[in-house]
N, C-alpha and C positions, 0 to 999 in steps of 0.2 A: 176395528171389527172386520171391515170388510178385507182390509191385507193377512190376518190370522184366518179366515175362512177361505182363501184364492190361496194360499198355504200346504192347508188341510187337504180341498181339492187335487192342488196339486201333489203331495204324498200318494194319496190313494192312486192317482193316474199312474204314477211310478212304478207302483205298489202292481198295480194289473200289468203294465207292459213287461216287469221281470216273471212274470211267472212261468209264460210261455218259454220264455229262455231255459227256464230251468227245469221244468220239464224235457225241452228238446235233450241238454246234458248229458240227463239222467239217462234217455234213452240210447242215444249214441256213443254211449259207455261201455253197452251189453251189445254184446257179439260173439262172433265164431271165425276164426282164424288160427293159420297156421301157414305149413309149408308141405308141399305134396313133394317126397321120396318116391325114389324106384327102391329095390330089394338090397339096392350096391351102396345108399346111401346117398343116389345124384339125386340133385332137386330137377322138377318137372317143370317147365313151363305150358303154359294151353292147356291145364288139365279144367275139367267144368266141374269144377263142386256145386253139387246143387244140394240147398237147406232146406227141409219142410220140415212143416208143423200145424196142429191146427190152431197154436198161437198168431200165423201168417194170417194174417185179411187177404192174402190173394193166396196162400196155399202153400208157395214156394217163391224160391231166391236164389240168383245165380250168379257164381263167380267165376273169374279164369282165373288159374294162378299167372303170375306174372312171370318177365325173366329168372327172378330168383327163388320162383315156385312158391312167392307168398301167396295167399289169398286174406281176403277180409270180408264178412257178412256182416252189417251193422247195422244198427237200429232195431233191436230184436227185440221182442216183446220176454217176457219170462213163459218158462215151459219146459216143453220136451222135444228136440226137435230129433231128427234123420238127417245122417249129410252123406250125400252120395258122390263119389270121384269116378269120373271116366276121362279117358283118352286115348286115343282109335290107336289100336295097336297093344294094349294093356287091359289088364283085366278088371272087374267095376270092384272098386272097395265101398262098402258101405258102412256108417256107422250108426246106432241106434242106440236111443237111450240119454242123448246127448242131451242134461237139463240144464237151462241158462237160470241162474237168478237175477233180479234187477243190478245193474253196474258192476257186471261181469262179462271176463272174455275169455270164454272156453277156447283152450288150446286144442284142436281137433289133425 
């Protein structure tokens, strides 16, 4: 009796410690990336993509592209966001309307 109930206990403990995991997953699934171009087709590095929305808890989110002009924004909640590109010497691209569903990653 008492090793089938220290069992049972122990399931359920299991049982709560996966959840957060899976939740985390799910949310680091959903994002916004891509690769910032000039007009000629060369990829960017140092450009600031910045992601808002009012799905954000703080409002906004900022990447650089990297050497090969990737960026990645992750962890995003589902919504509508605005992703803004600058870099000093270039003019600002903005995109709008950009809608994330859960365990998606918008190509932007």
């Amino acid at each position: 009796m008492h090793s089938r109930l220290l069992r049972r206990l122990l399931l359920v403990l299991v049982g709560f410690l996966a959840v957060p995991n899976i939740v985390t997953a799910a949310q680091a699934q959903t994002a916004i990336a891509g690769v910032a171009r000039d007009t000629t087709g060369a990829v960017l590095p140092g450009v600031t993509v910045e992601v808002s929305s009012p799905a954000i808890i703080e409002g906004t989110r900022t990447a650089i592209t990297d050497a090969n002009g990737q960026y990645r924004v992750v962890d995003l909640r589902p919504g509508t966001y605005r992703v803004v590109f600058t870099m000093q010497g270039f003019g600002t691209v903005r995109r709008e309307g950009v809608v994330l569903t859960a365990n998606f990653v918008a190509p932007v």
